[in-house]
C-alpha positions in Angstrom: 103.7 101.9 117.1 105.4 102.0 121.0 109.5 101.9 120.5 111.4 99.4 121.9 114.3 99.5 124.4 117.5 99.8 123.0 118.7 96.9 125.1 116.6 94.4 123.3 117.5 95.3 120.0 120.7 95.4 119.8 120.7 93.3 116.7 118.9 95.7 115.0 120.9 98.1 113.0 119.9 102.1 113.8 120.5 105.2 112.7 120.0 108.6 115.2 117.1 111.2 114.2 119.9 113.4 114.4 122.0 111.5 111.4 118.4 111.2 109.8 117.5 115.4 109.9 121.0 116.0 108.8 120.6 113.9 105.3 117.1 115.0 104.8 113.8 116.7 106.3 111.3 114.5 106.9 107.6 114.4 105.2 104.6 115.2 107.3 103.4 111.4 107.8 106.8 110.7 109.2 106.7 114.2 111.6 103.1 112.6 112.7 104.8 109.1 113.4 107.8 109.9 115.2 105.9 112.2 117.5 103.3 109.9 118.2 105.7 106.7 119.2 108.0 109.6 121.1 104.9 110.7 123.0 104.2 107.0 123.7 107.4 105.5 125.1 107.8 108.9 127.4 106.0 107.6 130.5 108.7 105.1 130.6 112.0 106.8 129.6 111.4 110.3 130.4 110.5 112.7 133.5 109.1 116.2 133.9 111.8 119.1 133.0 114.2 117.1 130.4 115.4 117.9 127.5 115.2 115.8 124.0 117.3 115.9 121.7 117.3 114.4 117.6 120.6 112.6 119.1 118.3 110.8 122.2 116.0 109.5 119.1 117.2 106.3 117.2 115.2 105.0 114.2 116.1 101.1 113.4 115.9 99.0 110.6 112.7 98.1 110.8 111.2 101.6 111.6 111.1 101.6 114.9 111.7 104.3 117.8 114.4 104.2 120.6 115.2 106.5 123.1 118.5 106.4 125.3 119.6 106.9 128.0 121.4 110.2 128.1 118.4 112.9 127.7 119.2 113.8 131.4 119.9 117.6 130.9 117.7 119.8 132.6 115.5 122.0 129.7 116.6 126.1 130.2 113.2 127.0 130.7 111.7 123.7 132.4 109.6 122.7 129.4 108.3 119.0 130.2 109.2 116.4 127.9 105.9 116.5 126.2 106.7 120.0 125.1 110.4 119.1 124.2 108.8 116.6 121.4 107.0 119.3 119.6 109.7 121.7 120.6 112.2 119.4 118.1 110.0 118.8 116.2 108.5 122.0 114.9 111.5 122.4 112.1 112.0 118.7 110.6 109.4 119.1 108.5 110.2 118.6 104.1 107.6 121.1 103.2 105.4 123.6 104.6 101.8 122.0 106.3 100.4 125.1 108.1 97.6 122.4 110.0 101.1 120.3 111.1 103.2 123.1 112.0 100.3 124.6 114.6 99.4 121.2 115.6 103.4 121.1 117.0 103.2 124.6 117.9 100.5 123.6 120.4 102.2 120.6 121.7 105.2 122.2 122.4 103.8 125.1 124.5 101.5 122.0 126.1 98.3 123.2 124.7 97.2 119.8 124.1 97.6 118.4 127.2 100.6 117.7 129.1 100.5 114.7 130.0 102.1 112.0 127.0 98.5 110.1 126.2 96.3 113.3 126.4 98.9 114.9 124.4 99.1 111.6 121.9 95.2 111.4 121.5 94.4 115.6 121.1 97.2 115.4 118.0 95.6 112.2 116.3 92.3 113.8 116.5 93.8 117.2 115.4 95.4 115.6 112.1 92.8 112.2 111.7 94.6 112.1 107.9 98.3 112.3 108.8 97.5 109.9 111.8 95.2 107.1 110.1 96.8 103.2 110.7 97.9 103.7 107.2 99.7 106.3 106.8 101.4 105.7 109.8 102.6 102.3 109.1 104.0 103.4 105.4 105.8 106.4 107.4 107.2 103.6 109.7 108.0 101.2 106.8 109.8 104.4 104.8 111.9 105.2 107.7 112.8 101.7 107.8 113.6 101.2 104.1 115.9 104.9 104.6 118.2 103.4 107.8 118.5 100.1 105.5 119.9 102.4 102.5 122.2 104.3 105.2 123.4 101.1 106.2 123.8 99.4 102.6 127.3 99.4 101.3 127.1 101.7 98.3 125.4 104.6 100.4 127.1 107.7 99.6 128.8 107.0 96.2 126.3 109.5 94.2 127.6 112.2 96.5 130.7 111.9 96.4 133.1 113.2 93.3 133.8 111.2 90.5 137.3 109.9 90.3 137.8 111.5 86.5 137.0 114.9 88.0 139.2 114.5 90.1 142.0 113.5 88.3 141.5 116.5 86.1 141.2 118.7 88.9 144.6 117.7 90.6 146.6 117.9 87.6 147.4 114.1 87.5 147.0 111.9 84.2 143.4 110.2 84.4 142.7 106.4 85.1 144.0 103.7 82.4 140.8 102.0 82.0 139.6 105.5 80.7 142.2 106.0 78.5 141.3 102.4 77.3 137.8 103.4 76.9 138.4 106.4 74.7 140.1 104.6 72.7 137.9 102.0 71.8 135.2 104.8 71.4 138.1 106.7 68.8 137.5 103.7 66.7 133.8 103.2 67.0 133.9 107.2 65.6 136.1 106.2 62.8 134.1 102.9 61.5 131.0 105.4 61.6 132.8 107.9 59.1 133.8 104.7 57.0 129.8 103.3 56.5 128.6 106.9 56.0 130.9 108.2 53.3 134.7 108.5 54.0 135.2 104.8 53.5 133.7 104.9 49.5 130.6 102.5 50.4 127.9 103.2 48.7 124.8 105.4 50.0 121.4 103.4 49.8 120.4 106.5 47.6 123.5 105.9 45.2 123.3 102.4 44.4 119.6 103.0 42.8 118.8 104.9 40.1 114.8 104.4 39.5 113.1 106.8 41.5 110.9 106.1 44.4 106.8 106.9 44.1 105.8 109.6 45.8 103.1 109.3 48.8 100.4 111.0 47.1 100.9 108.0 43.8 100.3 105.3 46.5 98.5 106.4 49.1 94.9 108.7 48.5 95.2 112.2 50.2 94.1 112.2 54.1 92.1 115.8 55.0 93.0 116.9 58.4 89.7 116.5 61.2 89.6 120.1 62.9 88.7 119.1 66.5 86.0 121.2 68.6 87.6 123.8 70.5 86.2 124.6 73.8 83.7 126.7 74.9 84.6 130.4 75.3 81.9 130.9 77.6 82.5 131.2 81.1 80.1 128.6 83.5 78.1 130.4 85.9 79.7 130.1 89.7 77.0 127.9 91.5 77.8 128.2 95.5 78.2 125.1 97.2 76.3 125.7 100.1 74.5 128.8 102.4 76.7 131.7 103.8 75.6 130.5 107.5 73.3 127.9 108.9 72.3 126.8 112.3 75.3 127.0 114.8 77.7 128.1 111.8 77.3 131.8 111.5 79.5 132.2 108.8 82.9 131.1 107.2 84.9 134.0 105.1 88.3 133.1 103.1 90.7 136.5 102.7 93.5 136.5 100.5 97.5 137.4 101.2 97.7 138.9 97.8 96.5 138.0 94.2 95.6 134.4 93.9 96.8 132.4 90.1 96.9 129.6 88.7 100.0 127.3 88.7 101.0 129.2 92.0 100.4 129.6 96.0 97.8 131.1 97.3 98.4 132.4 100.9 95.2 132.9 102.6 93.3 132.8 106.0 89.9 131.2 107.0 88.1 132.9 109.6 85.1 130.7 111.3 82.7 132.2 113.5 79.6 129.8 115.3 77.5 129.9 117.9 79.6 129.2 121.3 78.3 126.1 123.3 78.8 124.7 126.9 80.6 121.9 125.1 83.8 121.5 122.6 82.6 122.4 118.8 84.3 120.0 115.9 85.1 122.3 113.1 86.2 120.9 109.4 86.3 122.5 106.1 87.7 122.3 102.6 89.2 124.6 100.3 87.5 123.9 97.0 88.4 125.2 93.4 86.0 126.1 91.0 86.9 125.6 87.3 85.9 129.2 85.3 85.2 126.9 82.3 84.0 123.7 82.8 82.2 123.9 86.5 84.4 121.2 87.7 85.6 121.4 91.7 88.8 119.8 92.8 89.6 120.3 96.2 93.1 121.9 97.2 93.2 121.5 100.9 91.4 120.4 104.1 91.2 121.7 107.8 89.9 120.7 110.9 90.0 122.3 114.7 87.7 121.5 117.6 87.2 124.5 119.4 86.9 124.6 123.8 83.6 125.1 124.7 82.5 128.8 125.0 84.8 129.6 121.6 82.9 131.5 118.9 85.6 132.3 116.6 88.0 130.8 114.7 91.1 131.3 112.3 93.2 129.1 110.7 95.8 129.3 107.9 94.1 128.1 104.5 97.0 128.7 102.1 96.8 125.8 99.0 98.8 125.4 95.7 96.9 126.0 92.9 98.0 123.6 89.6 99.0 124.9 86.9 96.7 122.9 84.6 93.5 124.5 85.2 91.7 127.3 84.1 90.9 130.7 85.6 87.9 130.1 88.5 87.4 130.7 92.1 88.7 129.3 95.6 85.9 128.8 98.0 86.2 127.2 101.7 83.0 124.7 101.9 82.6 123.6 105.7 81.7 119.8 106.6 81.2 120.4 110.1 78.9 121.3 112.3 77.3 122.1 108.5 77.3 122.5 105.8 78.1 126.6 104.6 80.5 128.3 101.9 82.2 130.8 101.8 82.0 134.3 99.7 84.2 133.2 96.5 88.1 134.5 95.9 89.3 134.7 92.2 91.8 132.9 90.8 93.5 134.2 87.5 94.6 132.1 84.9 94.4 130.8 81.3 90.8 132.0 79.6 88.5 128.9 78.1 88.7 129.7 74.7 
């Protein structure tokens, strides 16, 4: 995942970050993988008390990460480069990921180390999903395939205005081989009117006088199957696991505002366990449970490892709730150190009848 020095890849076509965040945002994988191979090549490239820029950053081809030459500005208030990374980072994000956005929040005030590897390994371990081999390499490949489109002849031409829109707009008489083209449609129109009337052909219903059967002479009369119509009960809310258990002394999930179906739910999840002479990995789910049917599906995922001698936790749990599901309950079901739940909140939403 290291970049490459731009000198030996010169045959490589590349694109800036800067040209890259200017067309579009990128997704979280692709936040994940650009800081990770930034945070990897800075040993090399970068001292203490620089500043990074988008336009220092060049993506190539093939995915990969260069850095120039010309980040030699001193930062206004001496961030190292470690912080700079998060620092331009923190907004290039497509969408909203609360666990992404504090992860480079932390980075960028050096919270997670500030040295490049420290910084590297306390991220990957922060976000294991966004930083698996995986998703990393199809970030790297879809970064690639995006500086190949930028560099691809036809790039562009969708955004740009038609040339009959234009014409009209200026006043001037549009293109010939449009003119040609109505034309041709003008008598396409006029053989259509010809077959379905104006021209004196014959209707299909015209040229036969014997009347056709009706269905219910030929074919025997079908009754309609009424289908079984879902339960209007509502399934009794089963919790998933204990309110608190060994060094988890409990886990609560509070609500922004009225959680409903087909819409966000801004909440908070508030962790408090017993504090240790050692770090404390904390990881949790936010589940949804189905009013009518029982079913779970879960809606987000968290994880923080605590300092040693923390006791309390909170972390954004906000999730989208679809808009195919029924009314139920949101519940945040911890995986680590235990297993506890917490108090459900209610979702409104379509009934089960």
């Amino acid at each position: 995942m290291a970049g490459q020095s731009l000198g030996s890849q010169r045959t490589l076509r590349s694109v800036s970050l800067q040209r890259v965040l200017e067309l579009t945002p990128l997704s979280p994988a692709e936040v994940v993988y650009v800081t990770l191979s930034l945070l990897e090549e800075l040993p090399s490239n970068h001292g203490d008390g620089r500043r990074l820029t988008p336009g220092d950053v060049r993506i190539t081809d093939e995915g990969a990460l260069l850095l120039t030459d010309r980040s030699t500005a001193p930062t206004a208030d001496g961030a190292d480069a470690v912080s700079a990374v998060g620092q331009m980072l923190v907004s290039a994000l497509a969408a909203q990921d609360p666990l992404l956005e504090v992860a480079l929040n932390s980075l960028s005030i050096g919270a997670l180390g500030r040295t490049p590897a420290t910084a590297a390994a306390a991220l990957s371990h922060q976000l294991p999903a966004l930083a698996s081999p995986d998703v990393l390499a199809q970030a790297r490949a879809d970064l690639g395939a995006f500086v190949r489109r930028l560099h691809s002849p036809d790039f562009g031409t969708p955004l740009r205005q038609p040339p009959v829109a234009e014409a009209i707009e200026g006043g001037s008489q549009p293109p010939m081989a449009i003119v040609g083209v109505g034309v041709v449609v003008l008598v396409i129109l006029a053989v259509i009117l010809t077959l379905t009337g104006a021209g004196g052909l014959p209707s299909p219903k015209a040229a036969s006088s014997r009347a056709l059967p009706t269905p219910s002479s030929v074919e025997p009369t079908i009754q309609p199957t009424t289908l079984p119509t879902p339960s209007p009960t509502p399934v009794a809310y089963v919790p998933p696991g204990p309110p608190a258990s060994g060094t988890l002394r409990g886990v609560a999930l509070t609500p922004g505002g009225t959680c409903q179906v087909g819409g966000r739910c801004a909440a908070s999840v508030e962790l408090r366990f017993a504090g240790a002479g050692a770090p404390t990995a904390l990881a949790w789910q936010v589940r949804f449970y189905d009013g009518c049917d029982g079913t779970s599906k879960t809606l987000g995922t968290g994880s923080f490892t605590a300092p040693a001698g923390w006791n309390h936790v909170i972390s954004d749990a906000s999730v989208a709730v679809p808009a195919n599901l029924h009314s139920g309950r949101l519940v945040v079901v911890t995986s680590s150190p235990v297993t506890v739940a917490s108090d459900p909140v209610d979702v409104a939403g379509p009934g089960c009848a």
